[in-house]
C-alpha positions as CSV (number, residue, x, y, z in Angstrom):
1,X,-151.6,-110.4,-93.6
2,X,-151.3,-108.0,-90.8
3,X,-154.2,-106.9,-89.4
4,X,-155.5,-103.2,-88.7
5,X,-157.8,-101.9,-85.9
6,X,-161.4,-102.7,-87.9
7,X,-164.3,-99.9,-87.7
8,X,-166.6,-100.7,-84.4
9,X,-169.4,-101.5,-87.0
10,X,-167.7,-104.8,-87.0
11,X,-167.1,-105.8,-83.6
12,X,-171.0,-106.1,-82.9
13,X,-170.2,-108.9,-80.0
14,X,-170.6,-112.4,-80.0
15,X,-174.7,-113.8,-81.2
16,X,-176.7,-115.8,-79.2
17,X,-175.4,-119.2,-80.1
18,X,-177.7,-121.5,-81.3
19,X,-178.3,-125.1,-80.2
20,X,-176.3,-127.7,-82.2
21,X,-178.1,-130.9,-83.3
22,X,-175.5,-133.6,-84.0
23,X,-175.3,-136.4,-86.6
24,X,-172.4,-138.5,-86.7
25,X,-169.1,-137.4,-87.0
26,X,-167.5,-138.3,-89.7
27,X,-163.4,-138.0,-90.5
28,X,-162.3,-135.6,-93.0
29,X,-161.6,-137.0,-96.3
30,X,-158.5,-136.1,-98.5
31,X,-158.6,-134.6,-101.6
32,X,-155.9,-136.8,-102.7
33,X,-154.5,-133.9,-105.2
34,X,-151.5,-134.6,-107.3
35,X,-149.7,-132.1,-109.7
36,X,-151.3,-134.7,-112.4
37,X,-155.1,-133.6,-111.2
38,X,-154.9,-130.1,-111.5
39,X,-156.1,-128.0,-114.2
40,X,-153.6,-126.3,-116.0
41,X,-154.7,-122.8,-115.0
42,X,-154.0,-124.2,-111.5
43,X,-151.0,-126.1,-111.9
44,X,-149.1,-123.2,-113.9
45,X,-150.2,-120.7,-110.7
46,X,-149.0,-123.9,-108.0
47,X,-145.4,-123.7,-110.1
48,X,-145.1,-120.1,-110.1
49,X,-145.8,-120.5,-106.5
50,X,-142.9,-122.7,-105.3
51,X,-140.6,-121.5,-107.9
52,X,-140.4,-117.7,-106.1
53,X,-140.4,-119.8,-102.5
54,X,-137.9,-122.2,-103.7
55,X,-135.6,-119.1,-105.0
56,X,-136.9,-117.3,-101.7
57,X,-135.6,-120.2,-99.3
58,X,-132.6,-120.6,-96.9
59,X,-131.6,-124.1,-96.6
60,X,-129.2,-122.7,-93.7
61,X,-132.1,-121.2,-91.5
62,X,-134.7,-123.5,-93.0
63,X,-137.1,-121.0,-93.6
64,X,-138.4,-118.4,-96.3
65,X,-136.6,-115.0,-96.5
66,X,-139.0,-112.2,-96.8
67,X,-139.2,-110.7,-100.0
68,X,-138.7,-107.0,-101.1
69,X,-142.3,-106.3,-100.6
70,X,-143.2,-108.8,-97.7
71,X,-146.7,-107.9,-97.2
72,X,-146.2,-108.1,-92.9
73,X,-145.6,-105.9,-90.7
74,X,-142.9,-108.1,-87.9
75,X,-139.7,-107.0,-87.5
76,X,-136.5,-109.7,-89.3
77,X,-135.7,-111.5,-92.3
78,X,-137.4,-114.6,-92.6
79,X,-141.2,-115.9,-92.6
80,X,-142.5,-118.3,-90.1
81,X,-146.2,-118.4,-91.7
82,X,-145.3,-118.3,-95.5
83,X,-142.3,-120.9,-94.7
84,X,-145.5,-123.4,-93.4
85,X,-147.3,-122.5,-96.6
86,X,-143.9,-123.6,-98.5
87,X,-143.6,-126.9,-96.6
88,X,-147.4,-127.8,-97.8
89,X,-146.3,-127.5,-100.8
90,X,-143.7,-129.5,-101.2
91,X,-145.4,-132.0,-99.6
92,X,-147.6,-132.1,-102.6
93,X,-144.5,-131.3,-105.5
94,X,-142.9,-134.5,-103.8
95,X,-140.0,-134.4,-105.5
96,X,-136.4,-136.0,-104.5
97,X,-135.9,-134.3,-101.0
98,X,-138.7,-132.5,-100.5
99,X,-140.4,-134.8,-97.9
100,X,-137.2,-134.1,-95.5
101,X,-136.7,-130.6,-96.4
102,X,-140.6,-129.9,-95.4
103,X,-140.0,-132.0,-92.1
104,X,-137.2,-129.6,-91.2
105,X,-139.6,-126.9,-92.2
106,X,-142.4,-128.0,-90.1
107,X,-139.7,-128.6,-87.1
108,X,-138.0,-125.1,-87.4
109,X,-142.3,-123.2,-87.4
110,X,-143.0,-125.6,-84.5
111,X,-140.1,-123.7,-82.7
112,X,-141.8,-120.3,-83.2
113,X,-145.2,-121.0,-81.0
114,X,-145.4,-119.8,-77.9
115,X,-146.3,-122.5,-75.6
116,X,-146.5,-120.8,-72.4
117,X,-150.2,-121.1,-71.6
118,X,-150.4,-118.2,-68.5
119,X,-150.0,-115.9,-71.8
120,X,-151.8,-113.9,-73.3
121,X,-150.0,-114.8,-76.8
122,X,-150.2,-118.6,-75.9
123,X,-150.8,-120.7,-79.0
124,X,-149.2,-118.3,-81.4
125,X,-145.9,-117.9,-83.4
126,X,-143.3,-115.5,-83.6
127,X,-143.6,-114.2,-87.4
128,X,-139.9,-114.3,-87.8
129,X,-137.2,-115.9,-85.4
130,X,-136.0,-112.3,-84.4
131,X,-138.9,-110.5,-83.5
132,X,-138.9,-109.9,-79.6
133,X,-141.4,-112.2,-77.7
134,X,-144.1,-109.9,-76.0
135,X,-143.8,-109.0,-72.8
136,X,-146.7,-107.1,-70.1
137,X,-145.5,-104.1,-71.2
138,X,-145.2,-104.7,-74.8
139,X,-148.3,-107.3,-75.9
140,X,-149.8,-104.7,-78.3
141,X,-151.8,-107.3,-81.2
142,X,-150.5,-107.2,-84.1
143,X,-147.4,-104.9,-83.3
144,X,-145.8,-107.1,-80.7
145,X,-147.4,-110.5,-81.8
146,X,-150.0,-111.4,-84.2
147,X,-152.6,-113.4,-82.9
148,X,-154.2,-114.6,-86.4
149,X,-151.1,-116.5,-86.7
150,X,-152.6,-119.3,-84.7
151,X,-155.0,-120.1,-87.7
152,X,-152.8,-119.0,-90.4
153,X,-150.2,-121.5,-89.5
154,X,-153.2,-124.5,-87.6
155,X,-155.0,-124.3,-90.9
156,X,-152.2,-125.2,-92.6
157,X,-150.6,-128.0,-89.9
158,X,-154.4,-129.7,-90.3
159,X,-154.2,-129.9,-94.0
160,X,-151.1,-131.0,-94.1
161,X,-152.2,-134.1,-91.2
162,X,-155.3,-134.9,-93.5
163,X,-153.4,-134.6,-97.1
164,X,-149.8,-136.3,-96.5
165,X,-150.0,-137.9,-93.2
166,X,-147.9,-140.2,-94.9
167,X,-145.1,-138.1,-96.0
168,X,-143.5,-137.0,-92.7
169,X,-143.0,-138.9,-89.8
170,X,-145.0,-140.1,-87.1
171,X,-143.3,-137.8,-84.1
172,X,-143.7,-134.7,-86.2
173,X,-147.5,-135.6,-86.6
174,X,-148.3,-135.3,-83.1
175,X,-146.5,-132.2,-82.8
176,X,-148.2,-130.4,-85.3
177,X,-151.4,-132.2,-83.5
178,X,-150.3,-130.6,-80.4
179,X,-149.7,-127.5,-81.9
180,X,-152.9,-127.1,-83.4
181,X,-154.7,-127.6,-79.9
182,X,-152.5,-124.5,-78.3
183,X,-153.8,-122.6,-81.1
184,X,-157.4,-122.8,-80.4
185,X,-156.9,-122.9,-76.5
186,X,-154.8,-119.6,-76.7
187,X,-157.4,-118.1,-79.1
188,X,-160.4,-119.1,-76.6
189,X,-158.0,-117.9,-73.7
190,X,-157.8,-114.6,-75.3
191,X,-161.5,-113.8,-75.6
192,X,-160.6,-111.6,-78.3
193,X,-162.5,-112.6,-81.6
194,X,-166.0,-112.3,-82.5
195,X,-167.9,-113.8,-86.1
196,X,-167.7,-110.6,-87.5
197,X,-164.0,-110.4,-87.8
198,X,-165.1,-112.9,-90.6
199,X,-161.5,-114.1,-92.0
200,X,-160.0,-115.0,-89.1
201,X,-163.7,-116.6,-88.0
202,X,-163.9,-118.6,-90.8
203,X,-160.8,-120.4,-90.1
204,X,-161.0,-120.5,-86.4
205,X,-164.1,-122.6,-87.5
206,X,-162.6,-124.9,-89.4
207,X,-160.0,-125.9,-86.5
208,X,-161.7,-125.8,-84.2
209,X,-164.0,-128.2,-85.7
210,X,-160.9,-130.5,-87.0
211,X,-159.0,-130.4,-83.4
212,X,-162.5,-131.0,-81.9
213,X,-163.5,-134.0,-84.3
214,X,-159.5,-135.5,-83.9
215,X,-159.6,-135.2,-80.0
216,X,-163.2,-136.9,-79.9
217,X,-164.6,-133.8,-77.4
218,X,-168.0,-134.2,-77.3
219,X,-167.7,-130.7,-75.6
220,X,-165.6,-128.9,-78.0
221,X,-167.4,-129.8,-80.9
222,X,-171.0,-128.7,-79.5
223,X,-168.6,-125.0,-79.0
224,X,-167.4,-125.2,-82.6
225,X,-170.3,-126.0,-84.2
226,X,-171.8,-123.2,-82.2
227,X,-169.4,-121.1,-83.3
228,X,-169.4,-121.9,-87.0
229,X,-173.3,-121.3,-86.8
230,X,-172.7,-117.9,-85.4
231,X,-170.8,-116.9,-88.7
232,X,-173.3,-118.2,-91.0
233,X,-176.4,-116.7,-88.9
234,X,-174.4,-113.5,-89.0
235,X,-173.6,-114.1,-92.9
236,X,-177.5,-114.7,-93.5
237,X,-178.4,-111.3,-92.0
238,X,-177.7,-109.6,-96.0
239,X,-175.6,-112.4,-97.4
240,X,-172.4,-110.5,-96.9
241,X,-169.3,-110.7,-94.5
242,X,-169.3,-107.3,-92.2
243,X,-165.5,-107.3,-93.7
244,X,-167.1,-106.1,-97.2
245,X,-165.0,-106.2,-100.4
246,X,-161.3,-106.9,-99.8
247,X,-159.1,-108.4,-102.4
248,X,-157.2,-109.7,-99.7
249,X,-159.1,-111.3,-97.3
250,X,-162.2,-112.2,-99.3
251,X,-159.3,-114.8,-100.9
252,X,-158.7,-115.8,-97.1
253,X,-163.2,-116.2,-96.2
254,X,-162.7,-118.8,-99.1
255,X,-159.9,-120.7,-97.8
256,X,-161.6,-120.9,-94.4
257,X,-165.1,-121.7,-96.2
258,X,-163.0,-123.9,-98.8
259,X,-161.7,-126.0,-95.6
260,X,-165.2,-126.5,-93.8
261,X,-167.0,-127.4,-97.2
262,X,-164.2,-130.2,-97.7
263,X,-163.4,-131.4,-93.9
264,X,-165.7,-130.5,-91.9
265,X,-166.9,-132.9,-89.8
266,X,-170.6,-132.9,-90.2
267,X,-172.9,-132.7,-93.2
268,X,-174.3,-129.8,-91.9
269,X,-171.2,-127.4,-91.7
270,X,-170.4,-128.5,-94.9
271,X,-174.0,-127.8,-96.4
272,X,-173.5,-124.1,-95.1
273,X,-170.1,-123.5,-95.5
274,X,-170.9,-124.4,-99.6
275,X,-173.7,-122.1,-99.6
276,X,-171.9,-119.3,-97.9
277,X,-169.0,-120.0,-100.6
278,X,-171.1,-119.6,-103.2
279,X,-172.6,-116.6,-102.5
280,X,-169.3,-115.1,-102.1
281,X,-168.2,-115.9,-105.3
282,X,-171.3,-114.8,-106.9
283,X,-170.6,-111.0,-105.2
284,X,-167.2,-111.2,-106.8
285,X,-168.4,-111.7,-109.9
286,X,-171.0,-109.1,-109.4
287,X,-168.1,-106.9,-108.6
288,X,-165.9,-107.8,-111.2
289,X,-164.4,-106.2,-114.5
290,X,-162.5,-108.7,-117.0
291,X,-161.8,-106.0,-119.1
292,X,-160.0,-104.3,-116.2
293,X,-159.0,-107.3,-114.3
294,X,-159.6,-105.7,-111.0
295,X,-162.9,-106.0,-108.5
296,X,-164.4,-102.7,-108.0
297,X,-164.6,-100.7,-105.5
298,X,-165.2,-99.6,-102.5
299,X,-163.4,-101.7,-100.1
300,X,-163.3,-102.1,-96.4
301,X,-160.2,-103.3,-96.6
302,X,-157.8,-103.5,-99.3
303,X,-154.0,-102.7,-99.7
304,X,-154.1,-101.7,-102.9
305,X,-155.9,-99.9,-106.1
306,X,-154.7,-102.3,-109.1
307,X,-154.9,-105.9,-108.4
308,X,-152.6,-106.5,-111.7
309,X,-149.8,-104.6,-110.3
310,X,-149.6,-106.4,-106.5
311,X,-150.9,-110.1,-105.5
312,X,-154.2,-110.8,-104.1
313,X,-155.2,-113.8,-102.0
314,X,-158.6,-113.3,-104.0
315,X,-156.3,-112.4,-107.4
316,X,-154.5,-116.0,-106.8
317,X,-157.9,-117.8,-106.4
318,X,-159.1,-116.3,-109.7
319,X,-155.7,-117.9,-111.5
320,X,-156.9,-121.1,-110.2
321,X,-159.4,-120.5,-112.9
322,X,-158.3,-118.3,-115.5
323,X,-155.2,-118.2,-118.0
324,X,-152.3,-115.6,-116.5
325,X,-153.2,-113.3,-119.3
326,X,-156.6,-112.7,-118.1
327,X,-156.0,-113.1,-114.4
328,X,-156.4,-110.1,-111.4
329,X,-152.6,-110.5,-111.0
330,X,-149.2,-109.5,-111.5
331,X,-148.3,-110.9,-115.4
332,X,-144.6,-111.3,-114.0
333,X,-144.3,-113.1,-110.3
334,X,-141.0,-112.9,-108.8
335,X,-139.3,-111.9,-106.0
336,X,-139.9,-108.3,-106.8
337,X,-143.3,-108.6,-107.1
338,X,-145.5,-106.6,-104.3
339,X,-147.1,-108.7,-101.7
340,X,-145.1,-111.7,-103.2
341,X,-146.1,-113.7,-100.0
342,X,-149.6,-113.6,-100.8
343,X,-148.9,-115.8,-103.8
344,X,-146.9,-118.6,-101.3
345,X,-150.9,-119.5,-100.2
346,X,-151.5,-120.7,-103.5
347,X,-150.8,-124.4,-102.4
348,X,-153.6,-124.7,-100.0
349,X,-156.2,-123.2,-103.1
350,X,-155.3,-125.8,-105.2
351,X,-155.5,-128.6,-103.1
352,X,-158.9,-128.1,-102.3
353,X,-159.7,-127.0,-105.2
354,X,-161.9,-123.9,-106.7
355,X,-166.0,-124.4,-106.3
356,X,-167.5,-121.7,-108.3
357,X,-171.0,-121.3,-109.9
358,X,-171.1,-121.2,-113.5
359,X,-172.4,-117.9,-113.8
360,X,-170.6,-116.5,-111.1
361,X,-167.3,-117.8,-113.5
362,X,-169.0,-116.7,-116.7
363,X,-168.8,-113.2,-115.4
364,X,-164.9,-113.4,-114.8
365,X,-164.3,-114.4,-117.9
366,X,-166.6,-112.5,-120.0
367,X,-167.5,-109.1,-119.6
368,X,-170.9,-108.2,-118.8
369,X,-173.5,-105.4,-119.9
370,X,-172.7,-101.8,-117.6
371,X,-174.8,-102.7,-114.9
372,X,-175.1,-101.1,-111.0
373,X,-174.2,-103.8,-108.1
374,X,-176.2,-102.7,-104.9
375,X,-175.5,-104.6,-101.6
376,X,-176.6,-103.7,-97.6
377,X,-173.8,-104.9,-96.0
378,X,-175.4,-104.1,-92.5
379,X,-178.3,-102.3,-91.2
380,X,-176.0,-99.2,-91.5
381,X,-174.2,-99.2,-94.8
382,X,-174.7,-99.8,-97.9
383,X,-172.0,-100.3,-100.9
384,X,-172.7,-99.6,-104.4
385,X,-170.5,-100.2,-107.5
386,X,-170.6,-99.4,-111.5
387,X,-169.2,-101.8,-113.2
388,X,-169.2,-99.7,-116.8
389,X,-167.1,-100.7,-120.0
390,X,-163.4,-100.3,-118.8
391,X,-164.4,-98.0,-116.0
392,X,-165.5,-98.8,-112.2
393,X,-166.4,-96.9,-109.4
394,X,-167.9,-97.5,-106.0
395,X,-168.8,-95.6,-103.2
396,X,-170.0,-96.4,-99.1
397,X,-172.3,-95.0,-97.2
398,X,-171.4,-95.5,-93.7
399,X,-173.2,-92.9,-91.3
400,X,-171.3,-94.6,-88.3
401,X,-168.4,-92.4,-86.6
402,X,-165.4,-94.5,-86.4
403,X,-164.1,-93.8,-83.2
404,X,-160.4,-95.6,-84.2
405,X,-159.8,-92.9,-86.1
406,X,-162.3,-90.9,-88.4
407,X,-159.5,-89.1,-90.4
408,X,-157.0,-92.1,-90.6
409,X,-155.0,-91.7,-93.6
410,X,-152.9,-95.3,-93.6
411,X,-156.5,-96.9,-93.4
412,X,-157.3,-99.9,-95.4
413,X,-160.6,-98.5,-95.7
414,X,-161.3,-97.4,-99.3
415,X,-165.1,-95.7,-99.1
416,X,-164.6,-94.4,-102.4
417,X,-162.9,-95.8,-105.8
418,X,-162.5,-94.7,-109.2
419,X,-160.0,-97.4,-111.8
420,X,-160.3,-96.9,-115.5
421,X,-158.2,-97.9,-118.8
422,X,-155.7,-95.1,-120.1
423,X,-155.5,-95.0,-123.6
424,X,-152.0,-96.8,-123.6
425,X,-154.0,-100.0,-121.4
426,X,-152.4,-99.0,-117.9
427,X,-155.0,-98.4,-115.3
428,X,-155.6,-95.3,-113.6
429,X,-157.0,-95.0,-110.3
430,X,-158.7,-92.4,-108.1
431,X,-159.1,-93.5,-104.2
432,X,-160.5,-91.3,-101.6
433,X,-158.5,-91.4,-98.1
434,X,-160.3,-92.8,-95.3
435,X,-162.9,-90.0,-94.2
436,X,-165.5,-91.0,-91.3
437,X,-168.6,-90.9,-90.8
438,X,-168.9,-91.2,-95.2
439,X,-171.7,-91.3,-97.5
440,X,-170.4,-91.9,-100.9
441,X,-172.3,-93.6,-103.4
442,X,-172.3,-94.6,-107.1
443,X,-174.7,-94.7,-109.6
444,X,-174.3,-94.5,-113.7
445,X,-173.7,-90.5,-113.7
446,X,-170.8,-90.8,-111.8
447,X,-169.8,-90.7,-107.7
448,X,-172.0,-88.4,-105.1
449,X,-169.6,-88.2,-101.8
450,X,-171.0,-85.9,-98.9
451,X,-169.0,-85.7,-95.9
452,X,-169.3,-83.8,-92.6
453,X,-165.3,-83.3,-92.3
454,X,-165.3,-80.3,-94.0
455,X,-161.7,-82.4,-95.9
456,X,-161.9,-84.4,-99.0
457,X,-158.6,-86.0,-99.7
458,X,-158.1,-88.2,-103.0
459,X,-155.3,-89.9,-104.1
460,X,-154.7,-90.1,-107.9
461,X,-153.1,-91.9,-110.2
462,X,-152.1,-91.1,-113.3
463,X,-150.2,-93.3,-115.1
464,X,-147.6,-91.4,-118.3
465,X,-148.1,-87.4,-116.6
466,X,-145.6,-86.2,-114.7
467,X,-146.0,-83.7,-112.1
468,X,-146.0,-80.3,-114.1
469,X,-148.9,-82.6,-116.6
470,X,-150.7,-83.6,-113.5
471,X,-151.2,-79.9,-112.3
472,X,-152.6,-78.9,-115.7
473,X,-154.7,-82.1,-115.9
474,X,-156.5,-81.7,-112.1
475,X,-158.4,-78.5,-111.1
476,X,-160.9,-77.6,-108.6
477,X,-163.7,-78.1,-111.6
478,X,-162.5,-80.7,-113.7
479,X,-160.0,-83.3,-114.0
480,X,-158.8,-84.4,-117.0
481,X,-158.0,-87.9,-116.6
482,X,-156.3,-89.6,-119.3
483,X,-159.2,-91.2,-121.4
484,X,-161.8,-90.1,-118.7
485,X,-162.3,-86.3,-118.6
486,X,-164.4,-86.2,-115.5
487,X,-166.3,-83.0,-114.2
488,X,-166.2,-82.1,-110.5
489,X,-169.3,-80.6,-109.0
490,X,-168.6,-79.3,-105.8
491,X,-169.3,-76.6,-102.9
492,X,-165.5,-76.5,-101.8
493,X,-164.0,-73.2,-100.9
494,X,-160.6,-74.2,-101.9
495,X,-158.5,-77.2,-103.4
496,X,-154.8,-78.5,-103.7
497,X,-152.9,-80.6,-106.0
498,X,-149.1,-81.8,-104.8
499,X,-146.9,-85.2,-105.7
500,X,-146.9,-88.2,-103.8
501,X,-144.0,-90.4,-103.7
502,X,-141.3,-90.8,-105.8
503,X,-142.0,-88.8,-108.8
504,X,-141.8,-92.4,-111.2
505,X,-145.0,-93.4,-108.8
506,X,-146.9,-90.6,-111.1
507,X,-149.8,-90.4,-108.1
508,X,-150.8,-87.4,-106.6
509,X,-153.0,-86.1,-103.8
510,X,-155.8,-83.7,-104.2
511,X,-157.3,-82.1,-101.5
512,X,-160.8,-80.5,-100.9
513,X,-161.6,-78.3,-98.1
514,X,-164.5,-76.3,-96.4
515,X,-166.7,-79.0,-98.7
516,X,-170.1,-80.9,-97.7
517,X,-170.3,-82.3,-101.0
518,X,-168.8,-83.6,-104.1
519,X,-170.0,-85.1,-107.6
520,X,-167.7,-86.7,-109.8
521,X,-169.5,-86.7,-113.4
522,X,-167.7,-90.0,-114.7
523,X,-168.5,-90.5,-118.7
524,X,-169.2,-93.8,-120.3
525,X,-166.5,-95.1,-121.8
526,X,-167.0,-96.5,-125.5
């Protein structure tokens, strides 16, 4: 999961760090999962998982080809973090083979880290054997190297040394041991990540701690701790992550919350990293539609507008819980499917296994009475959501300029969101391009965006109306959405309508200009 330049309202610096008062450490304990254990939601989701990685892998390379939507951004033709993922879990199907097959794995991603440690890169991996190792000219994050592969890939080599220590050999332990430690010395080395980058945070924490714990440094586990109290003191501020709302990388805050709740290595990071977890999952609950099957709107970072049409690292946790049918994903997973190697994570979710309040699960699998979610995600903006009878909308209000790029279009910044039910059951969507500084917000009338750009840009979809039905449907007053005529109040001087895509994509752009403001009138569906 590639990562894009995030809004300076997250990089707020590193906190004071607190003073850390130790009890004893104590070793992480295995979940000892088998395929036996698991619920059957989360069994059928594990076997859909290696199914597409088994059909996805080259025995000759001995990793995971990328699929036709890969989800990354590297250059090549095979996975080096997915292929990790694989081997995890066919350390846990172990059937005939698969102990060897993941040793050869493990040995072929262990070739991929850079171990030069005068480098700024030191401690990561290539994300396929053919991309280009960085050089000072070309060290770019995330376009020559991504750094976030350190954790991606530790995380993974430190569940797979507390899980099935005993299913590969001794040798191959102390390399992925070794590994581990270049990954948190090359990400303290690169002085680049702060709390607030709260995915990545989250599982710097948890190996840290593990590494710290293994090695017995009384040092680096006063620095670890510290750090892991950082991210909850910053989490406490509203009870949110600054990364607010992602479909993707919420899924990934649970992983690295899901790891310190199991293995941390003192009661107390466990005790917070649960809390912290729950309250998550209680906001995506909040957030949540069953009749739509997606999390509303808006999103600070998301890659897509319909979580049943591409996979989710959030939309995979949910299957751990739910039946297929009524699941935020893709009915059909295959090698096809969009973001396929989201769904290759899947082996690390049921391993540790799903901890959600009852409530919070009530409200994913029943639907609840309209109702407005409110949440101050930091002392400058505030999200708001409706989460009506198949229709949700949300809007942000974010007063901050963002200096990255105020007018960024490719954006995974979504401030505001529109997803309904058509009247054939395929969901339409309405998102409006990233715009800064924003003040969108929602409330049971509809959306109220106001915007100092003078540009409004939406993108539309309309699933069953061609281009020619599209142009009829949208006008400068009203669109006519299909089973949501919505009325647009607005001061805009002018507006266009024009295709986007491939004409079979059935999404179009609308534009708004010389505007301040604009009120979308969204009815109550029956």
């Amino acid at each position: 999961m590639p990562c894009i330049q995030l809004r300076n309202t997250l990089f707020i610096g590193l906190l004071a760090l607190p003073t850390v008062a130790f009890t004893a450490a104590a070793a992480p304990t295995p979940r000892h999962t088998t395929l036996t254990t698991l619920s059957s939601n989360a069994r059928e989701l594990f076997t859909d998982s290696i199914r597409t990685a088994d059909a996805s892998f080259d025995p000759t390379v001995h990793l995971l080809r990328k699929p036709r939507d890969p989800h990354g951004n590297a250059v090549g033709t095979y996975m080096v973090r997915e292929s990790s993922w694989f081997a995890l879990g066919l350390l846990l199907r172990d059937a005939v083979g698969d102990r060897a097959q993941a040793a050869t794995i493990l040995d072929t991603v262990l070739a991929q880290q850079y171990t030069d440690p005068t480098k700024k890169w030191f401690g990561s991996f290539k994300r396929s054997p053919e991309e280009p190792t960085p050089t000072p000219t070309n060290q770019t994050h995330y376009e020559a190297y991504d750094p976030n592969w350190r954790v991606f890939i530790g995380t993974t080599f430190e569940m797979i040394l507390i899980e099935f220590p005993d299913r590969i050999p001794a040798p191959l332990a102390t390399r992925l041991y070794q590994a581990i430690d270049n990954a948190i010395a090359g990400e303290a080395n690169e002085h680049r990540l702060t709390p607030a980058y709260s995915n990545i945070a989250l599982m710097y924490g948890a190996l840290w701690d593990f590494t710290a714990n293994h090695s017995h440094d009384v040092a680096q586990r006063t620095q670890s701790a510290q750090w892991n109290e950082s991210v909850y003191t910053l989490f406490k501020t509203h009870n949110t992550f600054n990364e607010y709302n992602s479909p993707t990388y919420y899924g990934v805050d649970l992983y690295g919350l899901a790891l310190l709740r199991d293995y941390a290595s003192t009661s107390r990071l466990r005790s917070i990293a649960s809390e912290m977890e729950s309250t998550l999952w209680s906001d995506i609950a909040d957030f949540y539609s069953p009749d739509l099957r997606n999390i509303s709107g808006p999103y600070d970072r998301s890659y897509g507008m319909d979580m049943q049409s591409y996979v989710t690292v959030t939309g995979v946790w949910i299957r751990t819980l739910l039946p297929a049918a009524q699941a935020p994903l893709p009915i059909t997973l295959d090698l096809q499917s969009q973001h396929l190697g989201d769904l290759w994570f899947a082996s690390q979710f049921v391993i540790l296994g799903t901890r959600i309040p009852p409530v919070a699960l009530n409200k994913l699998k029943h639907p609840a009475a309209p109702h407005l979610v409110r949440r101050t995600i930091d002392a400058k903006r505030t999200a708001t959501a409706w989460i009506g009878s198949n229709v949700i909308y949300g809007g942000e209000s974010n007063p901050i300029p963002d200096t990255s790029g105020a007018t960024n279009k490719t954006s995974q910044f979504h401030p505001a969101t529109l997803q309904w039910k058509t009247p054939t059951g395929a969901i339409g969507w309405v998102r409006l391009l990233h715009i800064s500084p924003i003040d969108a917000s929602a409330d049971p009338q509809g959306l109220t965006i106001r915007t100092s750009r003078n540009e409004l840009e939406f993108l539309i979809h309309l699933p069953g109306l061609d281009a020619a039905a599209a142009r009829k449907a949208i006008t400068q007053a009203r669109w006519s959405l299909p089973g949501l005529p919505t009325p647009v109040e607005t001061d805009a001087k002018s507006f266009q309508i024009k295709s986007v895509g491939l004409p079979e994509d059935q999404t179009y752009s609308v534009i708004y200009t010389s505007v301040t403001q604009l009120h979308l009138a969204i009815p109550p569906r029956p």
